[in-house]
C-alpha positions, -999 to +999 in steps of 0.1 A: +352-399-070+351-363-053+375-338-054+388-306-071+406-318-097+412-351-118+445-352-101+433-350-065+411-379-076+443-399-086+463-390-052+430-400-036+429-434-051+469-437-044+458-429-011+433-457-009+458-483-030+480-475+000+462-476+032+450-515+017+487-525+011+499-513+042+469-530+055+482-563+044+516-557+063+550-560+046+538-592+026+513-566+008+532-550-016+556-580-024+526-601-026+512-574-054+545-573-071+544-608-072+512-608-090+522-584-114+549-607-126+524-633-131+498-609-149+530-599-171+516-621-201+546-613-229+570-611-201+582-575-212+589-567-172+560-540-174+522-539-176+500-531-200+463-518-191+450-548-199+474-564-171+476-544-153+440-548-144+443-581-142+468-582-113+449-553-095+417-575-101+432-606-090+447-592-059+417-584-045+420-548-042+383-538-050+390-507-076+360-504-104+377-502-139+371-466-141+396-464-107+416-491-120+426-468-149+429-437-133+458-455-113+473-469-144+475-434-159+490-419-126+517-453-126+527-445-163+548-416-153+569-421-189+539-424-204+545-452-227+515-468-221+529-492-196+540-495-166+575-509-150+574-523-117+598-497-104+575-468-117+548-486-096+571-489-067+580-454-064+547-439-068+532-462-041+561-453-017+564-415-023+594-399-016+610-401+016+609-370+042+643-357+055+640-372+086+636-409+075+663-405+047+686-398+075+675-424+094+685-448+068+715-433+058+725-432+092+715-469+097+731-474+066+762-462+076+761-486+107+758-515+088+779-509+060+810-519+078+833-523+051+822-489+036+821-503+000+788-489-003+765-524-001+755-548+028+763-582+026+759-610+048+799-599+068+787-565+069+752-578+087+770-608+114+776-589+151+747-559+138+721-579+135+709-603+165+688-632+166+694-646+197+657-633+208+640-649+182+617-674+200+631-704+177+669-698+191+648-693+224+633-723+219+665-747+204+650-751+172+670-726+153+707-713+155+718-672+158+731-679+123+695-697+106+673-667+117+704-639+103+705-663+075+664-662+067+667-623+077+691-623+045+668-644+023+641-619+026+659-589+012+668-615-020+632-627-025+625-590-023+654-583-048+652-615-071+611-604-072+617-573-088+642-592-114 
């Protein structure tokens, strides 16, 4: 790889790891955490190099090794030798600029009805809508299915990262 620097190399490769999960839509990095579980052999809730290449490798991703260990020693920001999913996580997302965190803190605050500091499914009925969703459209779902399988989504997200 070009660049200045072994770290512009790194953010280079993030870079690239990026643009193919975003690439894959919104199922791209749940589908990589997903893998990661798998790949997580002992069960420890972190990867080692050695599975951590294996998930990167078996989702199809197309890093050499070489690249493949770069990004495992820009991941390992505790540098323990391994890497927990939520150090992955915020490394791939980056920080947020101002403007989007006060989008969602604005959002936020719309949704959080109750103002105990969490959305749950009360906070969510009358906020979100689903009465354009082509299946209530169509009659094969209810208003309250699609707000119901909006819901689900967050806790496949959620129970993923558990």
């Amino acid at each position: 790889m070009g660049g200045d620097t072994p770290n512009a190399d790194a953010e280079a490769l993030l870079e690239k790891l990026r643009s193919k999960l975003k690439s894959r839509g919104a199922r791209g990095i749940i589908g990589l955490g997903r893998n990661f579980r798998i790949c997580d052999d002992n069960h420890s809730m972190s990867l080692d190099h050695y599975e951590f290449a294996k998930a990167m490798t078996d989702f199809g991703l197309g890093f050499t090794d070489s690249e493949i260990k770069c990004l495992f020693n820009l991941f390992d920001t505790s540098k323990n030798n391994l890497i927990e999913y939520d150090e992955f996580l915020r490394c791939i997302a980056g920080p947020m600029n101002n403007t989007r965190m006060k989008l969602v803190k604005q959002a936020f605050k719309i949704m959080d009805k109750d103002g105990n500091g969490y959305l749950d499914y009360n906070d969510l009925v009358g906020v979100y809508s689903g009465k354009f969703h082509p299946d209530v459209i169509s009659g094969k779902k209810t208003e309250k299915m699609i707000l119901s399988e909006f819901l689900e989504t967050f806790e496949m997200a959620h129970n993923d990262r558990n």
